[in-house]
C-alpha positions in Angstrom: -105.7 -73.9 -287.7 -107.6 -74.4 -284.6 -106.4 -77.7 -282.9 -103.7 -79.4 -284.8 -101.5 -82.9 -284.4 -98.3 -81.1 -283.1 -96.5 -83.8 -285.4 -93.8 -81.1 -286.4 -90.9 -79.7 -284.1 -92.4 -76.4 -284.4 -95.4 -77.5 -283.6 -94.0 -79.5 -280.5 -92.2 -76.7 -279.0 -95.2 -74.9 -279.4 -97.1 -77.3 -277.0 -93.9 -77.4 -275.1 -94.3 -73.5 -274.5 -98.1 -73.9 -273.4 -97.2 -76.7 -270.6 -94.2 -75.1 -269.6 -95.9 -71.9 -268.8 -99.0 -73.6 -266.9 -97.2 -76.2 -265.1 -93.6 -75.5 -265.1 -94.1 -71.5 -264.4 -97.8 -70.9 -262.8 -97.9 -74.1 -261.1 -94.2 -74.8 -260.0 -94.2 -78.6 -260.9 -90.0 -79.1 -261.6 -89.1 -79.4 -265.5 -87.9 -82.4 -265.1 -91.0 -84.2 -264.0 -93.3 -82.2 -266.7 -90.9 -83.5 -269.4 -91.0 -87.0 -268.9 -90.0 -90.4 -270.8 -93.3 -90.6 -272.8 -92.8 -87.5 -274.9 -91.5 -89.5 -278.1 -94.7 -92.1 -277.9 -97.2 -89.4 -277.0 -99.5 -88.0 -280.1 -99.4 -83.7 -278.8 -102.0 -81.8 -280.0 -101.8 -78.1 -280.0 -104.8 -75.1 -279.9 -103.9 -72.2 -281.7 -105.6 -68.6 -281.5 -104.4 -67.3 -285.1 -100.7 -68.4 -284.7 -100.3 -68.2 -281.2 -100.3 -71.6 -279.6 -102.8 -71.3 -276.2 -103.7 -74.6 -275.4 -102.3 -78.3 -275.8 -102.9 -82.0 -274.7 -101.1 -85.6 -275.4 -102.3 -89.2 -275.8 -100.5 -92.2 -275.6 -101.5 -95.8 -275.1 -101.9 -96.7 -271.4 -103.2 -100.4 -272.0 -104.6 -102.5 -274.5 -107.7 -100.5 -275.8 -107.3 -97.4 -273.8 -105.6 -94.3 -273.9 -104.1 -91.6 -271.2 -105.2 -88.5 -271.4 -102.1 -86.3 -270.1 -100.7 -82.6 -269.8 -104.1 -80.7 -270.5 -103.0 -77.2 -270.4 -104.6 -73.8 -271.4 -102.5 -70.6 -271.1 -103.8 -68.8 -268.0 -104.8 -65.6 -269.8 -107.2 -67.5 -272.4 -109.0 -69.7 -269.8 -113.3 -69.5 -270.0 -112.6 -69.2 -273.8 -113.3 -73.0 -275.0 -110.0 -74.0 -275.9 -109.9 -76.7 -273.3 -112.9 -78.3 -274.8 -111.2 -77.9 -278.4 -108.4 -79.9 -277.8 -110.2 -82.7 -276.0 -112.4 -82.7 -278.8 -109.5 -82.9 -281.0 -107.9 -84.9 -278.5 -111.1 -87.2 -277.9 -112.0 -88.1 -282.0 -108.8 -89.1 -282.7 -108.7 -91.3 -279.8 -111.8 -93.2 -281.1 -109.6 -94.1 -283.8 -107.7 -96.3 -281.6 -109.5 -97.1 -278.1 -112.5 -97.8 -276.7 -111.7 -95.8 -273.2 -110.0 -93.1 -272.3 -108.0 -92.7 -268.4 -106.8 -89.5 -267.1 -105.3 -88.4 -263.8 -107.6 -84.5 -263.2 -105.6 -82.0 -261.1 -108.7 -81.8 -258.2 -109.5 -78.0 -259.5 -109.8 -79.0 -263.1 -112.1 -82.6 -262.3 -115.5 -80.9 -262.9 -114.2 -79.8 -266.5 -113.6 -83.6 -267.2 -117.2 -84.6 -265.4 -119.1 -82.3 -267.6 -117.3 -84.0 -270.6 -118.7 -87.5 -269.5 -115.4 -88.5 -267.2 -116.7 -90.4 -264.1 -114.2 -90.5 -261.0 -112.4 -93.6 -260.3 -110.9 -93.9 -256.7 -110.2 -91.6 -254.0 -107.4 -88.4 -254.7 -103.8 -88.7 -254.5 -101.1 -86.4 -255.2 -99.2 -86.3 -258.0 -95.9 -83.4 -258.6 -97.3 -82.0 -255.1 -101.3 -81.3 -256.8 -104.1 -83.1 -255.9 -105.0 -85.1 -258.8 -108.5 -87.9 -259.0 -108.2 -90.8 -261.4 -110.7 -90.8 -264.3 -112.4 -92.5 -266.9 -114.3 -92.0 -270.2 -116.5 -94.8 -272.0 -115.6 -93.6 -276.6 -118.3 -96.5 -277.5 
């Protein structure tokens, strides 16, 4: 089970795990900020490496026709191994489902990873839980 709907609460802690251990642990952003009010209307997905979960991602609606991309995490120790661009693609074809767009706020380091998956910039950076971050945004039609 590669990439999977985390649409158990196994499978949610599991994704839960991943973010907490990038962003909580490696990249100090406070618990409370990375667990937010969005968790219950957010679709998770989870990337597994036999049953170990590695990476993770969430959707939700952010307006009429588009959805937000948020909390796009790989484990540190299984980064340069694809399983970022497994759960976007996960991520990504069950979005076209339901939107025509897709909108996501890129930590600065990680915004070439989005560009080479078709994300143009939108704006100039801001910070967001103390990390640069650029607004951007993805065309599914």
């Amino acid at each position: 089970m590669p990439v999977v709907r985390a649409d158990t609460p196994e499978r949610y802690d599991d994704a839960l795990d991943v973010r907490m251990a990038v962003f909580v642990e490696e990249q100090g952003v406070p618990e409370s900020v990375e667990v937010d009010d969005h968790e219950d209307e957010a679709t998770h997905f989870v990337a597994y490496d036999a049953d170990t979960p590695v990476a993770t991602a969430r959707l939700r609606e952010y307006e009429p026709g588009v959805g937000k991309v948020e909390r796009v995490a790989v484990l540190e120790s299984r980064r340069g191994e694809g399983w970022g661009d497994r759960v976007m693609d996960a991520l990504e074809s069950a979005a076209s489902e339901s939107y025509d767009e897709l909108y996501l706020h890129a930590q600065q380091a990680a915004a070439g990873f989005y560009e080479r998956r078709d994300y143009e910039r939108e704006g100039d950076s801001f910070e967001e839980a103390g990390i640069p971050h650029v607004a951007m945004r993805k065309s599914l039609n």
